[in-house]
C-alpha positions as CSV (number, residue, x, y, z in Angstrom):
1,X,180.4,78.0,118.2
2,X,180.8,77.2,114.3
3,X,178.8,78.1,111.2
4,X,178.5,76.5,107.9
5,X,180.0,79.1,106.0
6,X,181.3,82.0,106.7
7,X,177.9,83.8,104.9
8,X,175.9,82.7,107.9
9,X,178.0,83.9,110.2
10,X,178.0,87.0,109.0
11,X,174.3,87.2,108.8
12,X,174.5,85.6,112.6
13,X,176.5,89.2,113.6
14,X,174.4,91.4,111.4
15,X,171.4,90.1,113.2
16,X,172.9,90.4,116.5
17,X,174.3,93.8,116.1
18,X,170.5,95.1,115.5
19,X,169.8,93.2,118.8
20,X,172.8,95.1,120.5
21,X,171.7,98.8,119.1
22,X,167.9,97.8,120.3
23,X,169.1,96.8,123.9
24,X,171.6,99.7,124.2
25,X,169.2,102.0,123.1
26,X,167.1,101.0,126.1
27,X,169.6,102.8,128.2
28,X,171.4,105.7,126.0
29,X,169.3,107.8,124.5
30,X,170.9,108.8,120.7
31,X,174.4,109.0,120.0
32,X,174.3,106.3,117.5
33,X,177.4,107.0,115.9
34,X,179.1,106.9,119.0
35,X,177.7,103.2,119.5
36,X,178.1,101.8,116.0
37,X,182.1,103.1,116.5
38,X,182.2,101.7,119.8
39,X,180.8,97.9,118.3
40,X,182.5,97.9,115.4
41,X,186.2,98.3,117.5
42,X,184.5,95.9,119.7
43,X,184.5,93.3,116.8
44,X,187.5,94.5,115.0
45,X,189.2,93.6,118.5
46,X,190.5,97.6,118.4
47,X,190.1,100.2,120.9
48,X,188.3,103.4,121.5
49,X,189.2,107.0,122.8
50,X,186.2,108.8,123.3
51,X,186.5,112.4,123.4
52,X,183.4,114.8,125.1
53,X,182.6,117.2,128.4
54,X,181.5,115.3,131.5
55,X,177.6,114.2,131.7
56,X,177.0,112.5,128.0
57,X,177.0,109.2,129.5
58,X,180.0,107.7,128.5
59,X,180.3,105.2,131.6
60,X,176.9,104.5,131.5
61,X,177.3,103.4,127.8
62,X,180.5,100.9,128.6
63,X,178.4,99.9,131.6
64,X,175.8,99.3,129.2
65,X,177.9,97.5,126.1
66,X,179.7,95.3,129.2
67,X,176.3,94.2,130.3
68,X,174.4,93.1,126.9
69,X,177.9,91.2,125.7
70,X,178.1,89.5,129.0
71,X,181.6,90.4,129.5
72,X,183.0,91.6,133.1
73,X,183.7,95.5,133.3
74,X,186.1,97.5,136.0
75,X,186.2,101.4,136.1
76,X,189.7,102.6,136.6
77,X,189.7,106.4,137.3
78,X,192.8,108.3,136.1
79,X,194.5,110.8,138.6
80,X,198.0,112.4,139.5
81,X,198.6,109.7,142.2
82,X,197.9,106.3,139.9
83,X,200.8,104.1,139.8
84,X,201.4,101.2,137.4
85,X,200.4,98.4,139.9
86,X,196.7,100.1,140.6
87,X,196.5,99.4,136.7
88,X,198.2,96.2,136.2
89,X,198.7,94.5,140.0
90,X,201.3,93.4,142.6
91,X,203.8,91.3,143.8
92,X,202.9,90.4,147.7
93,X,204.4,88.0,150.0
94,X,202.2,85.4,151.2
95,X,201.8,83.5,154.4
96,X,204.0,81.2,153.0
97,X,207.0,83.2,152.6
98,X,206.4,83.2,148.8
99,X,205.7,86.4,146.7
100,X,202.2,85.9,144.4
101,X,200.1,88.4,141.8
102,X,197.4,90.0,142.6
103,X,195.8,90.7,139.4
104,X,194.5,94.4,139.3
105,X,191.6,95.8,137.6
106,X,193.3,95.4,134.0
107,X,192.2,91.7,134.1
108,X,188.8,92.2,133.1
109,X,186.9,92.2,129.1
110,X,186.1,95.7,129.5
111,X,188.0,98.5,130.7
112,X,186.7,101.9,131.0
113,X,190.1,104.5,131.9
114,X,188.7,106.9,132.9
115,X,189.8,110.7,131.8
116,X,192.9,108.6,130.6
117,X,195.1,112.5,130.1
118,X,194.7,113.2,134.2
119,X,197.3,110.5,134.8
120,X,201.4,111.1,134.3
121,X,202.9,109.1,131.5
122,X,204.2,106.0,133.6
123,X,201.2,104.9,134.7
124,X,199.0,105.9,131.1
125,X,202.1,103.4,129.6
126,X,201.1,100.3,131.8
127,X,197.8,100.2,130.4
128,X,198.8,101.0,126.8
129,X,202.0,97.8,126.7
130,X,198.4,95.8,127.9
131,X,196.4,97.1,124.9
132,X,199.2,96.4,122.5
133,X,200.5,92.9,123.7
134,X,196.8,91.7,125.5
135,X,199.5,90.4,128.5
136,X,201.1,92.4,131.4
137,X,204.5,92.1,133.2
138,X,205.3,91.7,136.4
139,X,208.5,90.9,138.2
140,X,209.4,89.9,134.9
141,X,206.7,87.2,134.8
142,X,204.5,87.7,131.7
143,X,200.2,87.2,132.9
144,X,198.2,87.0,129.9
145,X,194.9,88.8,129.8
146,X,191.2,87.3,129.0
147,X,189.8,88.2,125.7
148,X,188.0,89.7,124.6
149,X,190.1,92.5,126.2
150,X,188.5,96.0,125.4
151,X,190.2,99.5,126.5
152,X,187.2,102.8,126.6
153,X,189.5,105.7,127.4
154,X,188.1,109.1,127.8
155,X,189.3,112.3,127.5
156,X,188.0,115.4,129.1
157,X,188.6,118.1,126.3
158,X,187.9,121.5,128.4
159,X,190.0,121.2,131.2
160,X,193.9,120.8,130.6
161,X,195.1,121.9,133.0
162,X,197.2,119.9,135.2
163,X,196.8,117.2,132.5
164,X,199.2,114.9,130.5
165,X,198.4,114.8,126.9
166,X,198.7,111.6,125.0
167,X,201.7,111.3,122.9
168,X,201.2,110.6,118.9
169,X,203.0,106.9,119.1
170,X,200.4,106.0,122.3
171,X,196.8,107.8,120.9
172,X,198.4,105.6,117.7
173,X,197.2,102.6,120.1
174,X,193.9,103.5,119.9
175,X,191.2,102.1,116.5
176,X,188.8,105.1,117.1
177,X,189.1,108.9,118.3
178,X,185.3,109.2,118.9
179,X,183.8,112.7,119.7
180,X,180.8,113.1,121.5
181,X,178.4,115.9,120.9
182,X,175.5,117.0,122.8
183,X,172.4,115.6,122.4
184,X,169.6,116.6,120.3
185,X,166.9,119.5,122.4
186,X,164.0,116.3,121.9
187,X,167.0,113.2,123.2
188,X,167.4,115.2,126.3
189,X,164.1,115.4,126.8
190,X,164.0,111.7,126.7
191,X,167.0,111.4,128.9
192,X,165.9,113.3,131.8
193,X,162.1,111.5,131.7
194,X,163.7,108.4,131.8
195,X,166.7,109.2,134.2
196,X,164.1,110.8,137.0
197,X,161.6,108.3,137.4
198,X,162.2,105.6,139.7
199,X,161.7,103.1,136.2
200,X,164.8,100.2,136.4
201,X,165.1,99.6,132.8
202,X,166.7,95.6,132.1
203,X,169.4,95.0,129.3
204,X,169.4,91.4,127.9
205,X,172.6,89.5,127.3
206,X,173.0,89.0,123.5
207,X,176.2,87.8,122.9
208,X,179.0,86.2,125.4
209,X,183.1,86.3,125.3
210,X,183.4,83.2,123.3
211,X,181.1,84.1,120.4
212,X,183.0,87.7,120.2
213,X,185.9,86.0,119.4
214,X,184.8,84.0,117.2
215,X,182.7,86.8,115.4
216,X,186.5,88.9,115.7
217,X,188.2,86.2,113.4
218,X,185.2,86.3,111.1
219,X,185.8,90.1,110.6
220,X,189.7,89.4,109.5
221,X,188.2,86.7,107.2
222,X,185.8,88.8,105.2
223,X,187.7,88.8,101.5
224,X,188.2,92.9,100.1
225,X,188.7,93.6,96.3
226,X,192.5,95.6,95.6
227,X,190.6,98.7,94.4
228,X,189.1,99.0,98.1
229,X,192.2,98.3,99.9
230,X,194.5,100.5,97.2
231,X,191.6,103.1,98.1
232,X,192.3,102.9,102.1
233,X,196.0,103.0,101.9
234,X,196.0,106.0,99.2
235,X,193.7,108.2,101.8
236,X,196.4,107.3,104.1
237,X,199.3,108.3,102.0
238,X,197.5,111.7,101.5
239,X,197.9,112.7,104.5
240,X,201.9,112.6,104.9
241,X,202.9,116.1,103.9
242,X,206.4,114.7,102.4
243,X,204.5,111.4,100.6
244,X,204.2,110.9,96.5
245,X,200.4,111.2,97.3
246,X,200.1,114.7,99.6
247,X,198.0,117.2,98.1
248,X,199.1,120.5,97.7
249,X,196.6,121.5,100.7
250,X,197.9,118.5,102.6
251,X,201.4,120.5,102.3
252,X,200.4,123.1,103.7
253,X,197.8,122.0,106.5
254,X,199.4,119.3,108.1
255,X,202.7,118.5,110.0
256,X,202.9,114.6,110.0
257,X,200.2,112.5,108.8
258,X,198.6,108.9,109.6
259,X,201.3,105.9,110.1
260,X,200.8,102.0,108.5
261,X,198.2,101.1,111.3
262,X,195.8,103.7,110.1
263,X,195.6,101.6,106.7
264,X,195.4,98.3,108.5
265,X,192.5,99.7,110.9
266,X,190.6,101.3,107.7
267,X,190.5,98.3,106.7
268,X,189.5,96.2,109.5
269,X,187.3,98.2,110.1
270,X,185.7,98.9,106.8
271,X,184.9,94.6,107.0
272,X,183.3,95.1,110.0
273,X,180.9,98.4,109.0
274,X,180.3,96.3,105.9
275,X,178.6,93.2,107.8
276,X,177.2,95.1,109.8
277,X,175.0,96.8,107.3
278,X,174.3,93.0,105.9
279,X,177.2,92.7,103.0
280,X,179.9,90.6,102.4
281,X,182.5,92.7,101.7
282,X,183.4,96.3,102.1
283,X,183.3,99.1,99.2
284,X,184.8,102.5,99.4
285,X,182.0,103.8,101.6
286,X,182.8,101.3,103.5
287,X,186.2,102.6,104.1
288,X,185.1,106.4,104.0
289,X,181.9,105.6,106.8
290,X,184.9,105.0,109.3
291,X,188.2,107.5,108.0
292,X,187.5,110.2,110.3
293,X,187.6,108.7,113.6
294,X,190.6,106.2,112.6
295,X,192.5,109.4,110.9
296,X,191.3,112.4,113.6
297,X,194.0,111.3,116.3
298,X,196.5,111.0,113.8
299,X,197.6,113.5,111.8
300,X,199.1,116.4,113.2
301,X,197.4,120.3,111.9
302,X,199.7,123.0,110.9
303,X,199.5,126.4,112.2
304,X,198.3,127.7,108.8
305,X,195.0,125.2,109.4
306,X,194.6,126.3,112.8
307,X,195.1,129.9,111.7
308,X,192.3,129.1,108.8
309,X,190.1,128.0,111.5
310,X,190.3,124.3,109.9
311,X,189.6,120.9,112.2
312,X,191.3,117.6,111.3
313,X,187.4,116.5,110.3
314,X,187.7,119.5,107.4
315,X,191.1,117.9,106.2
316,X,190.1,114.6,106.4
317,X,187.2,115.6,104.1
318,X,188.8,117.2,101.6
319,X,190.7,113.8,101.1
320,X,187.7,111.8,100.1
């Protein structure tokens, strides 16, 4: 799939984007944000942690993204008892006295894990050295992985008990830290008329694996001015408490602050949010549009903020 230039392929992805929102929004009802976020990592070839109580459809909405790119999904759910091999697959021996893979659910575009915290640390590792390298190991063979290749985790944030946090240097992993809100009293409304009546609503396919990749490349090819990148990385420097750049709130508020790939996933995706709202290059809006989900998961509040009742949102505002 080529274009002429590089102008028509981003009006090609601006036009299919509104296509995406219109057939998504056959199925989830609101939560806009949380689907433009969800896209744009989609296209920025990132991942997403998305963070909200149980019910706000967050499987039905990778369901949903899986179906209208055409891209095959698998549901892993997280427990206690998960090992590495339910994630990544096995070595068995065959009829034939030989060992072979089985591949396991991480072979797949889309992967939805599941309340990604209820799992311990070995088995939350496997699928994070799979969203890092796109490739899995086993018995010291290496099995590359189809792309697009997509990691949804969710996180639970009420119950932690019995729950195994994700460290700094693996949440790093992620593009986004998307919360999820409840919905609006009238979206509900909608939700639970469409969700109790026996009406099957269809999705379309819009777009298919090979044109994602190809519309991932365009994103990285999408020029940015020095002010606009000198803009991303500065925000970034403000939050490290012990950088030339920290505010004196910044000082005070935070412990440790964003590392290099928050810059590089400002910007990324600061392209992306800019074609997608039908220019050809991204401004500081751009950049801004997107800071609190790439920055929320990575810095680290002081007591002193939590004691002032302050969220990282509030910080990451006060940066702007």
């Amino acid at each position: 799939m080529q274009y002429p230039s590089d102008v028509e392929a981003a009006d090609a992805l601006n036009k299919a984007y509104k296509q995406l929102r219109a057939e998504i929004g056959k199925v989830i009802i609101g939560q806009d944000e949380v689907v433009k976020f969800v896209l744009i990592s989609i296209f920025s070839n990132g991942h997403c942690l998305l963070v909200g109580v149980p019910g706000l459809a967050k499987t039905l909405l990778v369901q949903t993204v899986a179906q209208v790119l055409d891209l095959d999904f698998k549901r892993i759910q997280f427990t206690p008892d998960l090992m590495p091999s339910d994630i990544i697959g096995s070595e068995i021996l065959g009829e034939d006295r030989n060992f072979k893979f089985i591949p396991g659910p991480v072979f797949s575009n889309i992967i939805l894990a599941d309340e990604i915290n209820r799992t311990p640390p070995k088995t939350q590792a496997a699928l994070l050295e799979a969203m890092q390298e796109k490739a899995v190991t086993a018995a010291g063979i290496t099995h590359q992985l189809s792309k697009p290749f997509f990691v949804l985790a969710t996180q639970n944030p009420i119950e932690q008990e019995g729950t195994y946090p994700l460290p700094e240097a693996q949440l790093d992993r992620f593009m986004f830290n998307v919360s999820l809100d409840y919905p609006s009293f009238a979206e509900e409304l909608q939700v639970v008329k469409n969700t109790t009546s026996s009406t099957q609503t269809k999705v379309n396919h819009i777009l298919n694996a090979e044109q994602i990749v190809y519309f991932q490349q365009l994103v990285r090819n999408i020029p940015v001015t020095d002010n606009v990148l000198e803009y991303a990385v500065k925000l970034v420097a403000k939050t490290r408490p012990n950088g030339e750049f920290a505010a004196p709130q910044v000082k005070r508020l935070l412990n440790w602050g964003a590392g290099p790939r928050a810059s590089q996933y400002l910007i990324l995706g600061a392209k992306c949010h800019a074609v997608l709202n039908g220019k050809y290059s991204p401004d500081i809006e751009d950049v801004r549009a997107i800071a609190k989900p790439i920055l929320r998961h990575r810095i680290v509040r002081s007591y002193h903020a939590e004691a002032d009742g302050l969220s990282t949102d509030d910080i990451i505002e006060g940066l702007f």
